[in-house]
C-alpha positions as CSV (number, residue, x, y, z in Angstrom):
1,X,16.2,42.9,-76.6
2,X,13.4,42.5,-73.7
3,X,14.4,42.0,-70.9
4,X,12.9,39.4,-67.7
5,X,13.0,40.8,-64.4
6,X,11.7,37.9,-61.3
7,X,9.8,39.4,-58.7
8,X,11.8,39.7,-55.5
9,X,10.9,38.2,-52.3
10,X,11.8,39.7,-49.6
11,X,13.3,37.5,-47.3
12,X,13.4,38.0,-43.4
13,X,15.9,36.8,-40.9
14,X,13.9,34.6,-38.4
15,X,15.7,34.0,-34.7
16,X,14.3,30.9,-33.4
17,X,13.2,30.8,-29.5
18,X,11.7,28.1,-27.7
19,X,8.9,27.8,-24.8
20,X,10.0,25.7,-21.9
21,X,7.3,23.6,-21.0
22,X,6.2,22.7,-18.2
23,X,7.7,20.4,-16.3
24,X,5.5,16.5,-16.2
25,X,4.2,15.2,-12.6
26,X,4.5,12.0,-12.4
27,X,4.4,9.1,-9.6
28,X,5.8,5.8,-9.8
29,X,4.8,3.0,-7.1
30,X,6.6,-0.2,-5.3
31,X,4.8,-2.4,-2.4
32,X,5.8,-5.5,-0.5
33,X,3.8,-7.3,1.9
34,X,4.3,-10.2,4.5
35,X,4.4,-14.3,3.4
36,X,2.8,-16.4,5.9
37,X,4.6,-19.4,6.6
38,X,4.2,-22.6,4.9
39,X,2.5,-24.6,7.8
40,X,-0.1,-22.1,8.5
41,X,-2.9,-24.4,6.7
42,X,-2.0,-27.6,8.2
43,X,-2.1,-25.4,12.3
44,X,-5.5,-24.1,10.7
45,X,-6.3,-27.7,10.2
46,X,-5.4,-28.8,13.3
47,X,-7.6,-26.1,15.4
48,X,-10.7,-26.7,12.8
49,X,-10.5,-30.0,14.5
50,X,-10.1,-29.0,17.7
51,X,-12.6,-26.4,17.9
52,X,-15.5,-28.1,15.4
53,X,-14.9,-25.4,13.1
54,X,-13.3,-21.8,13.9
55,X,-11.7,-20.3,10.8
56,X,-13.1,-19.4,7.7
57,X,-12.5,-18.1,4.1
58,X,-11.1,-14.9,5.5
59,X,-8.6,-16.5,7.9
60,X,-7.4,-18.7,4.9
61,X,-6.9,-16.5,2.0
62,X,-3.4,-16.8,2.2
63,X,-2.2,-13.2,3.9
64,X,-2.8,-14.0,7.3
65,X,0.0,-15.9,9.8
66,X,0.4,-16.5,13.0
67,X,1.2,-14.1,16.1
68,X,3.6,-13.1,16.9
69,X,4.8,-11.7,13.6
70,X,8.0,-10.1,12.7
71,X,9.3,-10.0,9.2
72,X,11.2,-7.6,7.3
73,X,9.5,-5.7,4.3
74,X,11.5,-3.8,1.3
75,X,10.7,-1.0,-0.9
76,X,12.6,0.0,-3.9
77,X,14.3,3.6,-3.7
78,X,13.5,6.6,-6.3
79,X,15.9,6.5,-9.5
80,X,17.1,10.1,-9.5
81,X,17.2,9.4,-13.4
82,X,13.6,9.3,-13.9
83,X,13.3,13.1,-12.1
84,X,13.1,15.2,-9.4
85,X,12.0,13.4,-6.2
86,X,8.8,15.9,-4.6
87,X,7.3,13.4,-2.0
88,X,7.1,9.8,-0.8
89,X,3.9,8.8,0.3
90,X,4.2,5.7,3.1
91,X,0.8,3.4,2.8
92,X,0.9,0.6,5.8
93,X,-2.6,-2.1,5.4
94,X,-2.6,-4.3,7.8
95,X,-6.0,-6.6,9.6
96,X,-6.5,-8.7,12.1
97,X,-8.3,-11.8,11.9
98,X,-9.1,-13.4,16.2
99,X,-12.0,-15.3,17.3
100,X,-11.7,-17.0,20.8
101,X,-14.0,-20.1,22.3
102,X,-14.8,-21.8,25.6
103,X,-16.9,-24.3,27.3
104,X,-17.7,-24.5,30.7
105,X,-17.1,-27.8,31.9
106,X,-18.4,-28.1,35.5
107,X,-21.5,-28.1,36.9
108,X,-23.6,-25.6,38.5
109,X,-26.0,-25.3,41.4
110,X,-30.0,-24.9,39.5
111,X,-30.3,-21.2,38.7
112,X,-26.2,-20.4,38.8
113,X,-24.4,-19.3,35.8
114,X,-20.7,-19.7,35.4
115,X,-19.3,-16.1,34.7
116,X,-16.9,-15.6,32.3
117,X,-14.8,-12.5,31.1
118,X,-12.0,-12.3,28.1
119,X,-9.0,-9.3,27.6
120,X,-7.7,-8.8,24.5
121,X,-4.5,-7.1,23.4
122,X,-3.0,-6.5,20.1
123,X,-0.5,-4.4,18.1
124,X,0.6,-3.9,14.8
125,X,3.4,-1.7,14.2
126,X,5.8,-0.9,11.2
127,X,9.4,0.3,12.2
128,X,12.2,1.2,10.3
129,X,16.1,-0.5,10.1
130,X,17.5,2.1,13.1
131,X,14.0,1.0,15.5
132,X,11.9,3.6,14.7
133,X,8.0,3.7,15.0
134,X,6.8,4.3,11.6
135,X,3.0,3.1,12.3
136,X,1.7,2.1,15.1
137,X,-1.8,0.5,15.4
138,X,-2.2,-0.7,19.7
139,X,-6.0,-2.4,19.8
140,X,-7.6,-3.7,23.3
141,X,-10.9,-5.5,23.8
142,X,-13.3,-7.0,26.6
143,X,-15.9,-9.9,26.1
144,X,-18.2,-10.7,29.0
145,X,-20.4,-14.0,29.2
146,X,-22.5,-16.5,31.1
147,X,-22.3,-20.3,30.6
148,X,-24.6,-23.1,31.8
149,X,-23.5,-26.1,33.3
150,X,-21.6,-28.6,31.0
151,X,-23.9,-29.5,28.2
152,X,-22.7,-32.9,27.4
153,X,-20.6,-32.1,24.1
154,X,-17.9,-30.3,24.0
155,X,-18.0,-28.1,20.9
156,X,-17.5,-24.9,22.6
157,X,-21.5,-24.2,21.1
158,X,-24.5,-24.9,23.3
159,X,-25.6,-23.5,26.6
160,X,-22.2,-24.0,28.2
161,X,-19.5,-23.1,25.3
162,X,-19.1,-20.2,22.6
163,X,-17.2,-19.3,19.6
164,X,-16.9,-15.8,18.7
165,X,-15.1,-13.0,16.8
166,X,-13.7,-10.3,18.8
167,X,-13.7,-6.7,18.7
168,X,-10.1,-6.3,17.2
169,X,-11.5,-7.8,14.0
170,X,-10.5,-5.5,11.5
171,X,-8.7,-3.6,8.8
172,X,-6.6,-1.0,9.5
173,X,-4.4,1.6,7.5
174,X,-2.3,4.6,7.8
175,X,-0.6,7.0,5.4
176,X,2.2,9.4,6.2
177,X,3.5,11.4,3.3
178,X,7.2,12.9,3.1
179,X,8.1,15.8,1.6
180,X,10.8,17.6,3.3
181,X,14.2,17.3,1.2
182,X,16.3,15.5,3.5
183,X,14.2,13.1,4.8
184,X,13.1,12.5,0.7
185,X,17.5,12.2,0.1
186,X,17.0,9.0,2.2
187,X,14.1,7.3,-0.3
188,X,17.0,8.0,-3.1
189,X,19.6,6.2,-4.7
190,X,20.1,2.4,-5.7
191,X,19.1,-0.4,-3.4
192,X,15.9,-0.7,-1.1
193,X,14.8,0.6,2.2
194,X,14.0,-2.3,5.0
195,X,11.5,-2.0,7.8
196,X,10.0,-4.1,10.0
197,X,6.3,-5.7,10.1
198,X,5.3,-6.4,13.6
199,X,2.3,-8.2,15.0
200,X,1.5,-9.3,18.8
201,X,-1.3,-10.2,20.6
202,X,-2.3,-10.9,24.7
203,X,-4.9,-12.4,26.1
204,X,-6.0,-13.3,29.4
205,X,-9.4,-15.1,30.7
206,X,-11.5,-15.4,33.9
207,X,-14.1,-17.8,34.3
208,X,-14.8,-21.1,36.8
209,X,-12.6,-23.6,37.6
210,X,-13.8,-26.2,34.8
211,X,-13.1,-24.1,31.7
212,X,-11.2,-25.1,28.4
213,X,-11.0,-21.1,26.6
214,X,-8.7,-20.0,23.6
215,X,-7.8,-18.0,20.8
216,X,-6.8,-17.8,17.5
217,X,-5.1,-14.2,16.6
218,X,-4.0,-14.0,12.6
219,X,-2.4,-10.5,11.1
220,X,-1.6,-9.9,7.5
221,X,0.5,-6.3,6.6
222,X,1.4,-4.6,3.5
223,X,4.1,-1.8,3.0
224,X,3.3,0.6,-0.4
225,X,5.7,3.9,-1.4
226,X,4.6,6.3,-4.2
227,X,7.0,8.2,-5.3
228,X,5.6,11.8,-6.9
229,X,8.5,13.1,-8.5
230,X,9.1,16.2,-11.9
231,X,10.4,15.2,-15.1
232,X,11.5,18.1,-17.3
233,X,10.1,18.0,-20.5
234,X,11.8,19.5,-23.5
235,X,11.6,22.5,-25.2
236,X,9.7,23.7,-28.2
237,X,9.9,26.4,-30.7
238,X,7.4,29.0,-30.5
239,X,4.5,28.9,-33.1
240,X,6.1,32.4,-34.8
241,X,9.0,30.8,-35.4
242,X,7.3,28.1,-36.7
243,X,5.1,30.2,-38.8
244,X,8.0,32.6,-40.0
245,X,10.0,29.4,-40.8
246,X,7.4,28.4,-43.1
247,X,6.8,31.5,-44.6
248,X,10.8,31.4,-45.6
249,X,10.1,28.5,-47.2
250,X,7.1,29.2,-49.2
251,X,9.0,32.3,-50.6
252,X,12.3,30.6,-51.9
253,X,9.7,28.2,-53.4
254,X,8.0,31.2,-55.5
255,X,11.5,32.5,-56.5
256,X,12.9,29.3,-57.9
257,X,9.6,28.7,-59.9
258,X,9.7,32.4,-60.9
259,X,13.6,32.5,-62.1
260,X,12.7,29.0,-63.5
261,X,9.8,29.9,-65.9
262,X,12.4,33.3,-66.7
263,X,12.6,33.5,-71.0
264,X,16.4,32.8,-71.3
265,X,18.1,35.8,-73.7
């Protein structure tokens, strides 16, 4: 009688570890930014009128209102589920929009010229709920100018009258970033965080006795957080273990084919 021996396989006990990745950086944003009121077209309107034309596209692209602004702006806080909170970054845009006009009126001795002079002041600031200064943006300006007697229209253009845009014409931003962990325990949790959208704006004038002067101050503003926060992403086995595993496999595979094909006594 012959005997059928299978060829062993030697199999090896395989203890499976992992790598612990790395953890993910990732950011997540939220923004809110002021509404004008409903009227502001139909005031715009009005001053057009007034004024033979003072605004344009700029002024009317819906951001802008009226000064003095104050209006509260919200920012979702950071879900503690998505992560590990590392920094909020605090993005405030803001602009704004003034032109003034005038036309001298009176009349002048031949050779005079009616002086006149303009002050501006503006601020834009972003506080939050307990009063305090987040952003602060304070703007000044000076115009100086000469008019000629009354020219016989008054369109605030000509010889006698002006309309102009002043040097606080602008955009403006500012970025403050937060990373210390206390202040960061405040952007987390349910719920939003309020703060306040200011705008204001002064202005005085000098000039002659006969003068019809304005101006027209507009301010848009914008609040944006990004949150960076860690996400822990999950374990993996090693490649060896991998490897090893298959190896296991591929020899219990031979041995079943091998006992299998076996001549049965």
């Amino acid at each position: 009688m012959k005997s059928w021996f299978a060829p062993s396989v030697a199999l090896a006990t395989i203890s499976l570890s992992s790598i612990a990745a790395p953890a993910l950086a990732l950011s997540i944003s939220y923004s809110d930014a002021y509404v004008p009121d409903a009227s502001t077209v139909t005031t715009l309107n009005a001053i057009d009128a007034f004024t033979g034309g003072l605004t344009d596209a700029e002024a009317r692209n819906g951001l802008y209102g009226f000064t003095d602004i104050e209006e509260v702006l919200s920012i979702q806080k950071f879900d503690p589920s998505l992560g590990t909170l590392k920094s909020a970054k605090l993005t405030f845009d803001t602009g704004l929009w003034q032109k003034a006009y005038y036309e001298h009126l009176g009349r002048l001795r031949p050779g005079n010229a009616a002086a006149i002079k303009f002050d501006f002041e503006a601020n834009l600031n972003l506080t939050s709920s307990g009063g305090t200064s987040v952003f602060d943006i304070p703007l000044t300006g000076a115009h100086d100018f000469t008019a000629s007697s009354f020219d016989g229209t008054q369109d605030f253009a000509g010889t006698s009258g002006r309309k102009f845009a002043t040097s606080l014409n602008g955009q403006y931003q500012q970025t403050k970033t937060i990373t210390d962990a206390a202040a960061l325990a405040g952007f987390i949790g349910a719920g939003s965080i309020d703060y306040t959208f200011s705008a204001s704006a002064l202005f005085s004038v000098f000039g002659p006795g006969n003068l019809s002067a304005g101006v027209l101050t507009l301010a848009k503003g914008a609040l944006r957080v990004d949150y960076e926060y860690e996400k822990e992403s999950t374990s993996v086995p090693e490649p060896t273990a991998l490897l090893g595993l298959g190896l296991v496999a591929g020899g219990a595979m031979v041995q079943r084919r091998l006992r299998a094909a076996a001549p049965r006594n």
